[in-house]
N, C-alpha and C positions, 0 to 999 in steps of 0.2 A: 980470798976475794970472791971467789967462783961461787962459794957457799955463801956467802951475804946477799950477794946477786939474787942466788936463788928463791932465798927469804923474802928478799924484797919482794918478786914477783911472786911469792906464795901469799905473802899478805897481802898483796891486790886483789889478786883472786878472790882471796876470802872476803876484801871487805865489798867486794862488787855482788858475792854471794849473798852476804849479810845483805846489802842495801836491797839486791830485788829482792830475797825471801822478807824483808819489811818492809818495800814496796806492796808487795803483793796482802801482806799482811792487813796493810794499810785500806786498800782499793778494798776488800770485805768487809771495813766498817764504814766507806762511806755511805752518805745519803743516797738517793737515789736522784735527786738537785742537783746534788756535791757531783757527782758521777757523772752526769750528763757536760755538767760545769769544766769539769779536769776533762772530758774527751777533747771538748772545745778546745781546750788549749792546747790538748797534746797535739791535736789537728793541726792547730797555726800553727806550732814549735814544729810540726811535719818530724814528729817524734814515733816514730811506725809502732816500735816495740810498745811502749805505751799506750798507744791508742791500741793495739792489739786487745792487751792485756786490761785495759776499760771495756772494750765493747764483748770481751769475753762474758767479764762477769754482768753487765749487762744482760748478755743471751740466757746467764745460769739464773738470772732473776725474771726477768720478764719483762722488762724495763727500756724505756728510750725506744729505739728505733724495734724493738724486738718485742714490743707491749702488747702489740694484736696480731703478733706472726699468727695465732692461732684461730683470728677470726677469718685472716686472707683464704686460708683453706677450704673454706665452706662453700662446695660448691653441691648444687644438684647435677645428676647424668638421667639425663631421660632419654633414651635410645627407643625409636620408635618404628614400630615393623616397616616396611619399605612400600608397601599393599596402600598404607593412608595416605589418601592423596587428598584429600582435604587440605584446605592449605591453613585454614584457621581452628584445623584439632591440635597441633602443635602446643601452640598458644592457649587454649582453654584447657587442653591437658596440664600444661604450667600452670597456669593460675589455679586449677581444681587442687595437684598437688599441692602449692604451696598453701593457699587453706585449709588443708587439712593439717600438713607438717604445722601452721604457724597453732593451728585450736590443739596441737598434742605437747607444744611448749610451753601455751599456758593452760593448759590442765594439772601440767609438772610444775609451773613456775620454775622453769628453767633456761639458762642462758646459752645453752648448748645451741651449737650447730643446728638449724632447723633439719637436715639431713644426715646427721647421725644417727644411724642406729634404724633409719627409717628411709629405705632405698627408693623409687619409683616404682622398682618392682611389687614392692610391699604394699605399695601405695594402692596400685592399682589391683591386686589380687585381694585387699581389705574391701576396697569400693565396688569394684565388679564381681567379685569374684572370679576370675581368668586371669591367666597370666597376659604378660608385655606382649607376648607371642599375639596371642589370639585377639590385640582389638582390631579391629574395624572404621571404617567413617561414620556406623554407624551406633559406635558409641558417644559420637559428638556432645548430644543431648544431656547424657547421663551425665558425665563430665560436667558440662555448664551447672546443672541443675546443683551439684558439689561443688563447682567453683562459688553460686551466687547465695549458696546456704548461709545465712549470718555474716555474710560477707563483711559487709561495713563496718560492724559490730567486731570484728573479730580481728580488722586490719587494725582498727583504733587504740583493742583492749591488746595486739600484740605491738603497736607504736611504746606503747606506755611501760611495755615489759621492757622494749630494747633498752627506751633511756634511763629506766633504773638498774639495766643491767650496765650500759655505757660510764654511768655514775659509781657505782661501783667499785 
């Protein structure tokens, strides 16, 4: 009797094994629709393990709520000596930098991070030649003169890259 018991609950086991290892099976063919569609419901069903095991494969794809994790990240760090007291170099230093980062993503036609690979430091030691260390207030001018280069032209021509990078 002791040993039938046992069976029985060894065949539970197994078939619970079976059902997630072809659950799981399951959730790697679906759509990326179908996926978003079973969250939904595993949510209402307040089904934890499932909905786990959805927004996993989710993350491993790139997909629903995990689609532009990797746009959130793009941030710039412009650390600016302590000496500039200007109060509107802040501001022209960001704008200079980012025309220049937006004319070096479409020179590459690429969808990257405007600040990948291209620090503030770099920025400013390409434009001035000096490092972050050494500007002044009275590099205001210089700054402007490289924020207002092709300006118009360059916000438009990298509008145009975003939304076929968005499209995508």
């Amino acid at each position: 009797m002791m040993r039938r018991a046992s069976h029985h609950v060894a065949a539970v086991v197994v078939m619970v094994c079976f059902t997630s290892f072809a659950a799981a099976q399951d959730i790697a063919t679906f759509s990326d629709v179908q996926l978003v569609e079973e969250t939904r419901e595993a949510v209402g069903a307040q089904d934890a393990e499932t909905v786990l095991d959805l927004l996993t494969e989710m993350q491993r794809r790139g997909t629903g709520i995990f689609a532009a994790a990797e746009w959130s990240s793009c941030e710039e760090v412009i650390d600016l000596p302590e000496r500039i007291t200007d109060w509107k170099f802040r501001a022209v230093a960001r704008q200079a930098y980012f025309r220049v980062a937006m004319s070096r993503r479409l020179e590459e036609g690429s969808c990257a991070c405007l600040f990948d690979g291209f620090s503030f430091d770099a920025f400013v030691t390409a434009a001035l030649g000096k490092s972050t260390a050494e500007l002044t207030d009275a590099d205001r001018p210089a700054l402007e003169r490289i924020r207002d280069e092709d300006r118009r032209a360059t916000e438009a021509r990298f509008r145009e890259l975003e939304q076929s990078c968005r499209a995508k």
